[in-house]
C-alpha positions in Angstrom: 160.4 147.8 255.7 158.9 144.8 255.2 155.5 143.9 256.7 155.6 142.0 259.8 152.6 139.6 261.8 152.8 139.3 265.4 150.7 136.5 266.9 150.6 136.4 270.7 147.9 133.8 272.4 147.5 134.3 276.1 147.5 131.5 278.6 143.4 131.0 278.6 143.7 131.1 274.1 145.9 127.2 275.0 142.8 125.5 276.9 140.7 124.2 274.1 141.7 126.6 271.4 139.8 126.9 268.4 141.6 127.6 265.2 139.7 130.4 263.0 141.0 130.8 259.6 144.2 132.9 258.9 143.1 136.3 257.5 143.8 136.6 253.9 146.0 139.7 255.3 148.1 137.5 257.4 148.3 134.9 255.3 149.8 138.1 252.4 152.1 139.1 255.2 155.6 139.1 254.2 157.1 137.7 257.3 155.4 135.7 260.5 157.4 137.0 263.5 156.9 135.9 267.0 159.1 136.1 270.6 159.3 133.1 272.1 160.6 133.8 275.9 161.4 130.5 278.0 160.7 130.6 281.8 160.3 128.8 284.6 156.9 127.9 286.0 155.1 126.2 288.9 152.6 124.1 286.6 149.5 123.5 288.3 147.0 121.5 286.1 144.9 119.6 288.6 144.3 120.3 292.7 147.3 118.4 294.5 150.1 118.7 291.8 152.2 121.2 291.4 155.6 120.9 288.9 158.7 122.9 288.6 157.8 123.1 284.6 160.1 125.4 282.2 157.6 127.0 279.6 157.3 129.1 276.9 155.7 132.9 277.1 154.5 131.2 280.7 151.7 128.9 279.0 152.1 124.7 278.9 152.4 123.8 276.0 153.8 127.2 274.6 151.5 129.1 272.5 150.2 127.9 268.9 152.9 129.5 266.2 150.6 129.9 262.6 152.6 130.5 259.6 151.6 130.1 255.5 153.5 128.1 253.7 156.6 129.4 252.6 155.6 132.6 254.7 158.9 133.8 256.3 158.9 132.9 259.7 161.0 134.7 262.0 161.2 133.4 265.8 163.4 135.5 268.4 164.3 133.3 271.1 164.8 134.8 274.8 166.0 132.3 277.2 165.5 132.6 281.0 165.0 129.5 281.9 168.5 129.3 283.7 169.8 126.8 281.9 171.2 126.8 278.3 168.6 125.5 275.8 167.0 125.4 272.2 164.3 125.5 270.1 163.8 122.3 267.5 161.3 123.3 265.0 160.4 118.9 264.6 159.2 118.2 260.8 160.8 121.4 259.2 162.5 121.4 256.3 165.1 124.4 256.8 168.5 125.7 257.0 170.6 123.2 259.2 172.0 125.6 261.1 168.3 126.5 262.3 167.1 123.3 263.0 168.0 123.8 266.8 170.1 120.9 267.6 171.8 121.8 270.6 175.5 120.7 270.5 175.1 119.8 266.3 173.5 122.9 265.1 174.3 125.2 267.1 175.3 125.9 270.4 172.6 125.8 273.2 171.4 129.5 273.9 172.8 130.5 277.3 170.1 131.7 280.1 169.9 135.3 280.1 170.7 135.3 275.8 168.4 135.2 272.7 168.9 133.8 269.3 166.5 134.4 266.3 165.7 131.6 264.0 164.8 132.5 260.8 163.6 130.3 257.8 160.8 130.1 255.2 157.7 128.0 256.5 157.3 124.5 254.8 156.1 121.5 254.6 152.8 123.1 255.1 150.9 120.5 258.1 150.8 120.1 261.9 154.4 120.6 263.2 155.6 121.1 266.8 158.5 122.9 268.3 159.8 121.8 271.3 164.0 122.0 273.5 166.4 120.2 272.2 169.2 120.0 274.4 170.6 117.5 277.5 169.0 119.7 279.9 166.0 117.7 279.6 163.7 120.8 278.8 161.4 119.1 276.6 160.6 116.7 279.7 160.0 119.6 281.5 157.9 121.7 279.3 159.3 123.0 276.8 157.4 122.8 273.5 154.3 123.7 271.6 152.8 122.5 268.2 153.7 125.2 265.2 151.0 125.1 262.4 151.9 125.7 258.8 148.8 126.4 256.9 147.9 124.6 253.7 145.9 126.3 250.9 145.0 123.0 249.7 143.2 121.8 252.7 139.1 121.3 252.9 138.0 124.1 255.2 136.7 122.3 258.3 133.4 123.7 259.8 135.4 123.4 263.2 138.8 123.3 264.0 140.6 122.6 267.5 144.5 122.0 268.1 145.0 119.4 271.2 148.4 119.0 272.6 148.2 115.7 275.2 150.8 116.0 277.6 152.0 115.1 281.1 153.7 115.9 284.2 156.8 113.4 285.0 157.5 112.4 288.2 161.2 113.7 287.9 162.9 111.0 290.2 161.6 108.3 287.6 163.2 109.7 284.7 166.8 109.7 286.5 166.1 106.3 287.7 164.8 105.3 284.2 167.8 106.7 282.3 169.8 104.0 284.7 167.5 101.4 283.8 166.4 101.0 287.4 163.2 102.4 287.0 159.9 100.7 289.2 157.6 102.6 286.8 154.8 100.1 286.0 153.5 100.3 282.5 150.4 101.7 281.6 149.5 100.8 277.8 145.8 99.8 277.8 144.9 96.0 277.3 145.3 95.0 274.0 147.8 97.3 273.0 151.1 95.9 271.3 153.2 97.6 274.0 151.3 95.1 276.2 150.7 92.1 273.8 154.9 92.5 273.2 156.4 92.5 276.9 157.5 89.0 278.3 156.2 87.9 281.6 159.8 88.2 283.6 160.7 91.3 281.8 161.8 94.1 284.5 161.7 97.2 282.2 163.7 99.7 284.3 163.3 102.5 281.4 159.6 103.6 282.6 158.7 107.0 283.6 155.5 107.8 285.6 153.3 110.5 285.7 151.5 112.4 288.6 149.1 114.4 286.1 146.9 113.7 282.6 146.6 116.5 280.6 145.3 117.7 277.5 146.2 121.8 276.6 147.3 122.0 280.2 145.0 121.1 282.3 143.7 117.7 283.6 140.1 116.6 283.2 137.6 117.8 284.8 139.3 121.9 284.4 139.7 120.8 280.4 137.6 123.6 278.7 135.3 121.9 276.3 135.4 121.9 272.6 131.8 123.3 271.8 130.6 121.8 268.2 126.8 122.2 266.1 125.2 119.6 264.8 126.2 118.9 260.6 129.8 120.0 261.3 132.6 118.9 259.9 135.5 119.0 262.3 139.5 118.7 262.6 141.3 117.8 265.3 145.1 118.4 265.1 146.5 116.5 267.7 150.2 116.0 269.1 151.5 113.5 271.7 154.1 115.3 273.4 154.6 112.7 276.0 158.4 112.0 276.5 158.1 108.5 276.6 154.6 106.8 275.8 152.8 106.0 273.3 149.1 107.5 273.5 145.6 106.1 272.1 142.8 108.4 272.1 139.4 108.0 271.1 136.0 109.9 270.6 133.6 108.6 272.3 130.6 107.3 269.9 132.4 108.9 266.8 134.9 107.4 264.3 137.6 110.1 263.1 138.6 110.0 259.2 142.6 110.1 259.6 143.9 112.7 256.7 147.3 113.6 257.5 149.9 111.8 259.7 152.9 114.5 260.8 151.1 116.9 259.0 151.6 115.2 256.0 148.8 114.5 253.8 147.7 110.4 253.7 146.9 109.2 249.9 143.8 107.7 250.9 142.3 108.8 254.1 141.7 105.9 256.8 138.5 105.9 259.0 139.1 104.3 262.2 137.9 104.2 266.2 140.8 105.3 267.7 144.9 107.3 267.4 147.7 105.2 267.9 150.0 108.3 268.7 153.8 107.4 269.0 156.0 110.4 271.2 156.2 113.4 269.0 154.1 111.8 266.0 150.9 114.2 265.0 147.7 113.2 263.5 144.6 115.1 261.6 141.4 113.0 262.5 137.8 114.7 261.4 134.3 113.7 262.8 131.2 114.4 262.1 128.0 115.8 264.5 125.3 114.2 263.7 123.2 114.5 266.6 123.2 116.6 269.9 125.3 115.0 272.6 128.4 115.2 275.2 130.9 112.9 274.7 134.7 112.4 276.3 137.7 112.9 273.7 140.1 111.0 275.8 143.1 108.9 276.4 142.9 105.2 276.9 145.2 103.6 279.6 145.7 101.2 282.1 146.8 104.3 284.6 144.4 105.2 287.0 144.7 108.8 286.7 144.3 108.5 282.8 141.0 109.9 283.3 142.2 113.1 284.0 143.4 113.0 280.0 140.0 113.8 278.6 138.2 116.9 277.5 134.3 117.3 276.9 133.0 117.8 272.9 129.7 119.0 272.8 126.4 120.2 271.3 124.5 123.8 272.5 122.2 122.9 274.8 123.9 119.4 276.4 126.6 121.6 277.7 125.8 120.4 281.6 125.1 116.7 280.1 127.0 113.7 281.6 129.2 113.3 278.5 129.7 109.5 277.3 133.5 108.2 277.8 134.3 105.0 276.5 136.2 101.8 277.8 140.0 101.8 278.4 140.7 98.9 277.0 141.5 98.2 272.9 140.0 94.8 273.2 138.2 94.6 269.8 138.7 98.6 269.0 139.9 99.8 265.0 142.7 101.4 265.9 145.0 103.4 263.6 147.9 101.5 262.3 150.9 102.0 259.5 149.3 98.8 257.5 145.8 99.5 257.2 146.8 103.4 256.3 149.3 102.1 253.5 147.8 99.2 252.7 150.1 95.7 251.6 151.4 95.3 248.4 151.4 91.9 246.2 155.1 92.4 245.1 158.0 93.3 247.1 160.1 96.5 248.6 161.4 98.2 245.1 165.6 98.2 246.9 167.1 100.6 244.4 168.8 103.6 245.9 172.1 104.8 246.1 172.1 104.1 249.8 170.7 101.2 251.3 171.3 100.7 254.9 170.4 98.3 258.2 170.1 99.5 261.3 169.8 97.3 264.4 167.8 99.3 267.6 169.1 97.2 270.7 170.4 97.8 274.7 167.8 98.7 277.3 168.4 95.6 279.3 167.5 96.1 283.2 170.5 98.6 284.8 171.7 99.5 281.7 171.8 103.3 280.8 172.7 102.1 276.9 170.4 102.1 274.3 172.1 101.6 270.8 172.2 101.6 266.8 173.7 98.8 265.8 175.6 98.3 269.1 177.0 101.2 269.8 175.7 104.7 271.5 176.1 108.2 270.2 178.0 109.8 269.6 180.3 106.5 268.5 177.0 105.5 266.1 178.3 104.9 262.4 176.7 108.2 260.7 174.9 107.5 257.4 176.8 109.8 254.5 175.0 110.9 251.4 175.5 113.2 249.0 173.0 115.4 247.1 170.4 113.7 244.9 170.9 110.1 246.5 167.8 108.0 247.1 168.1 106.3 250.3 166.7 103.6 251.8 167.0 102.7 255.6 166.0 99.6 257.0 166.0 99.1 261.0 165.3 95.6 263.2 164.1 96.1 266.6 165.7 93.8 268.7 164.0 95.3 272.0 161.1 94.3 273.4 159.3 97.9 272.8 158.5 99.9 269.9 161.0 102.9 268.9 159.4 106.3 267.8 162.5 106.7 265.2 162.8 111.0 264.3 164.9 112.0 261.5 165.6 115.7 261.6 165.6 118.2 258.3 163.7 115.8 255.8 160.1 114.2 254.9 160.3 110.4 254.1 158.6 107.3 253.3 157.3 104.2 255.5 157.4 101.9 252.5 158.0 98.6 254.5 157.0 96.7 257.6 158.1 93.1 258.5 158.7 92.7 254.9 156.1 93.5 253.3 156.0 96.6 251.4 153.1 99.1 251.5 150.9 100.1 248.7 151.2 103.2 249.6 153.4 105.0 251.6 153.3 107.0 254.4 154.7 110.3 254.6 156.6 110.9 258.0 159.2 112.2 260.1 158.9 110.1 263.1 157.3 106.4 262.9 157.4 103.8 265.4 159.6 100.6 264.4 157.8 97.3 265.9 159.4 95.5 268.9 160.6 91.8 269.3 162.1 91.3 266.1 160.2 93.8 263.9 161.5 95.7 261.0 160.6 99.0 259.1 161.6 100.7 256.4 162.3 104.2 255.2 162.7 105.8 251.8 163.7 109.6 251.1 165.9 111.8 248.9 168.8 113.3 250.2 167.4 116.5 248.7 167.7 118.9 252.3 170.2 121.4 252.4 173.6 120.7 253.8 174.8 119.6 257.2 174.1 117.2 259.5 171.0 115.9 260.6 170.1 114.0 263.6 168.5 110.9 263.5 167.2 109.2 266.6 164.5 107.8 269.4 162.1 110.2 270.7 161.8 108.4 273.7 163.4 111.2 275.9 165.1 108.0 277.9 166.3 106.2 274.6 167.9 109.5 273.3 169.4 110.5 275.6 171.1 107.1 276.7 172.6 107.2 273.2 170.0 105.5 270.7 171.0 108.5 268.2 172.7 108.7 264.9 173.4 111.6 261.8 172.8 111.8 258.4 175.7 113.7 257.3 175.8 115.4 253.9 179.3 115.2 251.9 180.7 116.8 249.5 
């Protein structure tokens, strides 16, 4: 038989959780095996709200999966959620027909069924697993971040996994998916979400929210992240927002950036503040250097965005009035793809086997259309490769917002935004393609296994109103 690790984290391990090392007997274990059992829940993160949530192993988010790379990992999926759902495992490389796809992959798992998913672990980084179906269960709380452990990685004095969330106000997102949405925005000033809208723009794809949270909870029941002075520590942190972009800061601390969706930067990037596209991940480190309380927190124009904040703290100033910062970006270093990658003198190298354009356009007030180059999945043209091909694709925004463009099954490049070409490029899974205009560019091998693999915007609204392609392996 072979050697099996169960994890199981309880619902008071999600609030705050700090990550201790895998054992070296875990980390020797032949296979990572966890149940994974969808519910329903009445989520209850701050006095007043109360959401008919779906969750998994009844915590929001779902518990923390921890796996070695290229450790076995075997998930058995129970589903009692009462509707038919499935588990995507976002920015691993796997067997297609475990990449959880519902309706591509594999058939969504009936309520009252299980299915087991079973692949080796890899790339190693911050991942998240989260529904991937049309009965909107990521919206309603289905997902959780899945880490894959690194041997290469500095050992961090501290380390803390943050999952920033919210609770949609379910009315909007029907109303949004028509494009008749009243949903004001709530990007903080200075943001390019903000800097990019016209003045008689209607939107009508917004979603609001009646709760903040971080680990689920809303501030002030966020359990504090307790640090010592001289440490060193990570922060893994995942926006699982279905539709908005987050920025989050540390109050009176600049975080070194080191990976962005788990995958290690070239050359780490210090900066004030995330810039946090849906579904992307970031690795940000900080140092203590002297005692203190001070807010980790979102920054937006919503006035309930205080509620997305958690204390950090030094022994001693636990009942000290922790220092926030402002909520605006007005003249804050925020993270972006340029000053990561840096600009290059010469040109996009364009040699690949494939070399595509993709237009992102639709979203025009009481529309439910968002498209690829005019049309909406699943009539999209799919992108055919075979085996070995380089491929470079190249989309223009022609919305006024910024996509957060996913592509399933594969690792690739940002090597190019409004034409100019990186230095160095960043490796991704998801990236946000500028608005009005903008372009990006992505480079990868076609070296995944077989199948076909959904690319598409992980703005739940987008996607599911048919901005949504494949890349389709042939013979």
């Amino acid at each position: 038989m072979q050697r099996k690790r169960f994890l199981q984290i309880g619902a008071g391990g999600m609030t705050a959780l700090a990550l201790a090392p895998l054992s070296d007997r875990a980390l020797g274990s032949d296979v990572a095996a966890y149940t994974l059992t969808a519910t329903p829940l009445k989520f209850r993160p701050a006095p007043g709200i109360s959401f008919d949530a779906l969750a998994y192993n009844g915590t929001l988010p779902g518990p923390i999966l921890r796996v070695a790379n290229g450790q076995r990992f075997r998930a058995k999926y129970v589903n009692k959620s009462g509707v038919a759902t499935s588990i995507h495992w976002h920015g691993m490389i796997l067997p297609n027909a475990m990449d959880g796809a519902a309706g591509v992959t594999q058939a969504g798992v009936p309520s009252g069924e299980t299915f087991l998913y079973e692949f080796d672990a890899g790339p190693p980084g911050t991942r998240w697993y989260h529904d991937h179906g049309p009965n909107m269960g990521l919206t309603r709380g289905l997902f959780g971040m899945i880490i894959v452990e690194d041997p290469r990685d500095a050992r961090p004095d501290a380390e803390f996994a943050l999952v920033f969330h919210d609770v949609p106000r379910m009315e909007t997102v029907m109303r949004a998916m028509h494009g008749v949405s009243h949903a004001p925005m709530t990007d903080p000033l200075g943001s390019p979400e903000l800097l990019g809208m016209r003045a008689d723009d209607k939107m009508g794809d917004e979603v609001a929210y009646s709760a903040h949270c971080i680990n689920g909870s809303s501030y002030p029941r966020t359990a504090p992240l307790k640090v010592k002075v001289g440490q060193n520590v990570r922060l893994r942190i995942l926006n699982a927002n279905p539709t908005q972009t987050r920025y989050v800061r540390l109050a009176g601390h600049r975080l070194r950036v080191t990976h962005g969706d788990g995958n290690r930067l070239t050359q780490p990037l210090e900066v004030d503040a995330l810039r946090i596209g849906v579904a992307e991940r970031y690795d940000a480190w900080f140092e203590v250097t002297k005692p203190g309380a001070w807010l980790l927190q979102g920054i937006s124009t919503d006035p309930l965005t205080f509620e997305q904040a958690v204390v950090v703290y030094t022994e001693g100033m636990e009942h000290a009035s922790p220092t926030g910062g402002s909520q605006s970006l007005e003249g804050v270093d925020y993270f972006t793809y340029e000053k990561a990658g840096g600009i290059a003198r010469s040109p996009l190298d364009r040699t690949a086997q494939i070399y595509k354009q993709l237009v992102l356009g639709g979203g025009e007030y009481g529309s439910s259309s968002w498209t690829i180059d005019g049309k909406t999945y699943p009539h999209t043209e799919k992108i055919l490769v075979k085996r070995g091909d380089r491929v470079i694709l190249r989309f223009t925004n022609k919305t006024d917002m910024d996509h957060p463009m996913h592509l399933h099954g594969h690792t690739f490049d940002i090597v190019e935004i409004n034409g100019k070409a990186l230095l160095r490029p960043l490796a991704k899974d998801i990236s946000l393609v500028p608005g009005n205009g903008g372009t990006l560019a992505w480079r990868f091998d076609a070296t995944s296994p077989a199948g076909r693999w959904l690319l598409h915007c992980h703005n739940d609204i987008h996607m599911m109103d048919g901005m949504m392609t494949e890349v389709v392996y042939r013979p």
